[in-house]
C-alpha positions as CSV (number, residue, x, y, z in Angstrom):
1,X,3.0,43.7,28.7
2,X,4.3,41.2,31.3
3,X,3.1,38.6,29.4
4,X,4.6,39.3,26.1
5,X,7.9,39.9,27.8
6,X,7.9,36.5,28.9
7,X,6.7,35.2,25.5
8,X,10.1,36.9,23.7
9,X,12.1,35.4,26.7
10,X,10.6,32.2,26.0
11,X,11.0,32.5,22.2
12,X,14.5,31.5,21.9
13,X,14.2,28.2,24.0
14,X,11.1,27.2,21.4
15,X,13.5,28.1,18.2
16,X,16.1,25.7,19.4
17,X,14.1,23.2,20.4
18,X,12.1,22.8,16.8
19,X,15.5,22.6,15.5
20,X,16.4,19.3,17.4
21,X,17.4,16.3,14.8
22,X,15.0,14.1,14.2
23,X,14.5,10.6,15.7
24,X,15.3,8.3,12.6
25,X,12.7,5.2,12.3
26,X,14.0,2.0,12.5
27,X,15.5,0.4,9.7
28,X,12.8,-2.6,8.3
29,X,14.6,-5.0,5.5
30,X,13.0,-5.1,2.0
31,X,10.7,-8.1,1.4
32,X,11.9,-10.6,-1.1
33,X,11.5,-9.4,-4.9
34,X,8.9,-12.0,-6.6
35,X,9.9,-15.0,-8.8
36,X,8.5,-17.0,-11.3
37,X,4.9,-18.4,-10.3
38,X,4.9,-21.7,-7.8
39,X,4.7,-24.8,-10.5
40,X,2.0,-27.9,-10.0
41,X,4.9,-29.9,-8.6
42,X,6.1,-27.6,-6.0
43,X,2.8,-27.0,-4.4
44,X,2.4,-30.4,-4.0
45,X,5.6,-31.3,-2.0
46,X,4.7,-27.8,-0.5
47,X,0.8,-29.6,0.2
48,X,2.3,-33.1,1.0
49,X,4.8,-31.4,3.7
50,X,2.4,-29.4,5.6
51,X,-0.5,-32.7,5.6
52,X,2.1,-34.5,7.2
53,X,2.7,-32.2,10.3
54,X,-1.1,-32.0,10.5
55,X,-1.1,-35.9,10.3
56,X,1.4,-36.1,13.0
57,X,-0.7,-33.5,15.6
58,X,-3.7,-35.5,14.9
59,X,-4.9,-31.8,13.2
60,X,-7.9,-31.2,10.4
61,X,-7.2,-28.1,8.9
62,X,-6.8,-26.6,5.3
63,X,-4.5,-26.2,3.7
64,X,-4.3,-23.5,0.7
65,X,-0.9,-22.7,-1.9
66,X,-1.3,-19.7,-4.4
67,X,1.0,-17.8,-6.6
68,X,2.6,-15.2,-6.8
69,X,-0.6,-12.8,-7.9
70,X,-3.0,-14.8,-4.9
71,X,-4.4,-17.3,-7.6
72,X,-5.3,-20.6,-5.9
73,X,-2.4,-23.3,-7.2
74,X,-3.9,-26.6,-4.7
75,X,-6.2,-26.6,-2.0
76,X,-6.7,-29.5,0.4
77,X,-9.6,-29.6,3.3
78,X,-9.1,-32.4,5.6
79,X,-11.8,-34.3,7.0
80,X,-13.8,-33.2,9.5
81,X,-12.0,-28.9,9.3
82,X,-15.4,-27.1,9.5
83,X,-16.0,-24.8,6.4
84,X,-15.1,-21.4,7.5
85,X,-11.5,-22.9,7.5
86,X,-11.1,-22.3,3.4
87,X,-11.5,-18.9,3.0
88,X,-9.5,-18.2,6.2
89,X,-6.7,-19.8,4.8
90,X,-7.1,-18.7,1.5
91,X,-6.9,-15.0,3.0
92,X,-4.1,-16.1,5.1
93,X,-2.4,-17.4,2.0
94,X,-3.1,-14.3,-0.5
95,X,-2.3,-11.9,2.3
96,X,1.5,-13.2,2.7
97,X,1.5,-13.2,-1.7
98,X,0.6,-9.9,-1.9
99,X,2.1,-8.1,1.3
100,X,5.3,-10.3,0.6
101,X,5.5,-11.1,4.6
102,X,3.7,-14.2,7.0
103,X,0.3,-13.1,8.1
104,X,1.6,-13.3,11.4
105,X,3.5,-9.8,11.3
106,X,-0.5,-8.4,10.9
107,X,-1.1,-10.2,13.5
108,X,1.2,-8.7,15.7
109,X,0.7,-4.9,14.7
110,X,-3.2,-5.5,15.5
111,X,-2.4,-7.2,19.0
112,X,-0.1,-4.1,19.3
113,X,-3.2,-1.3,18.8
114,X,-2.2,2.6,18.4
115,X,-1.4,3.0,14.7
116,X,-0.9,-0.8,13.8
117,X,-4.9,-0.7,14.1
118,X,-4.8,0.9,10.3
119,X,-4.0,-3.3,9.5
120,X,-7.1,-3.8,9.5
121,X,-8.3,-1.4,6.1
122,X,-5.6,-2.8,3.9
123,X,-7.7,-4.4,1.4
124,X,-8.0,-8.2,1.3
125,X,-5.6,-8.7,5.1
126,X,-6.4,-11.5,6.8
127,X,-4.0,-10.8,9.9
128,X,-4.1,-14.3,11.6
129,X,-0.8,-16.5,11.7
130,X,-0.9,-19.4,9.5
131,X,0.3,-17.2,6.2
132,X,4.0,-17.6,4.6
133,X,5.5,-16.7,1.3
134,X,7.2,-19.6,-0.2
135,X,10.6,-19.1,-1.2
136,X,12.7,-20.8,-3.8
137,X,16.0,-19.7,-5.1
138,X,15.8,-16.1,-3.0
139,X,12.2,-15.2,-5.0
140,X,8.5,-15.8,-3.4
141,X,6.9,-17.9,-6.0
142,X,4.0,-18.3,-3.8
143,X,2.4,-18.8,-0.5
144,X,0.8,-21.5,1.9
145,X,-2.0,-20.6,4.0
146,X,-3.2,-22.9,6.7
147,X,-6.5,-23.0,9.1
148,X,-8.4,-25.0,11.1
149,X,-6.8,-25.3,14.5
150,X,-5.4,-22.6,16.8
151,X,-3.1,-19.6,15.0
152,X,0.1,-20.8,16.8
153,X,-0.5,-24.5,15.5
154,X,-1.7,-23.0,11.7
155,X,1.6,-21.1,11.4
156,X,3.8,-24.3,12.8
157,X,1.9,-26.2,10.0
158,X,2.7,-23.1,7.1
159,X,6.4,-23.6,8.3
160,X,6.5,-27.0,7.9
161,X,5.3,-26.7,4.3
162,X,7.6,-23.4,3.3
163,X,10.2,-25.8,4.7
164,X,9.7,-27.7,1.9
165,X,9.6,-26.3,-0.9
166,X,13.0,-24.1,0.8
167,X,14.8,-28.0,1.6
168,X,14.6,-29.6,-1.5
169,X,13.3,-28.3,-4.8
């Protein structure tokens, strides 16, 4: 009996505590809307920007642009960038087309663990930095995915390329 007696004092307390507001998330932004497709010409001066940072570091990597819908547009693999280095930035490159964000946000909600873990099972993710959209007139037309040295040095290369393509076509 004692124990029920608490249990009704106790019930109030419980009641007004469910009915606490909830805690709002935080407010994320809306990706970019997508454009018309990347043209020939624009992943070029997209390429030709991001070889010449590599150039400049002395860096071998790849260096992959797709569309809009992940299709490969130009693919370069420098000298010496082992193999494994094209299909990592391929994914790096399709991952920031079709999540409409740089790889490197993956990246970051991995290296975070708890619920960002669930990065891992979206289908075709390659969470690694080195993976931009391109942007042209406010739409993604594209993205550039780079590999072959360290993440830090791929996405500094990606930036150098979206630069691009943002500067002057």
């Amino acid at each position: 009996m004692k124990f029920f007696l608490t249990l009704l004092a106790l019930l109030p307390a419980a009641l007004f505590a469910q009915t606490a507001a909830p805690v709002a998330p935080a407010a994320t932004s809306m990706p970019l809307p997508y454009g018309a497709p990347i043209t020939l010409v624009q992943a070029r001066a997209v390429l030709a920007a991001a070889h010449t940072e590599a150039i400049a570091n002395k860096w071998a990597v790849v260096i992959a642009i797709v569309d809009t819908g992940g299709h490969l547009v130009l693919l370069e693999r420098m000298d010496v960038t082992q193999y494994g280095s094209v299909e990592v930035a391929l994914g790096k490159a399709t991952t920031s087309a079709a999540f409409r964000r740089s790889s490197k946000v993956f990246q970051d909600l991995v290296a975070a663990g708890g619920e960002g873990l669930r990065t891992l099972s979206l289908p075709g993710a390659t969470p690694i930095e080195g993976g931009l959209p391109l942007i042209h007139e406010g739409r993604i037309i594209g993205a550039i995915g780079i590999s072959g040295v360290t993440s830090v040095q791929d996405g500094q290369i990606a930036r150098a390329g979206a630069a691009a393509l943002a500067n002057k076509l």
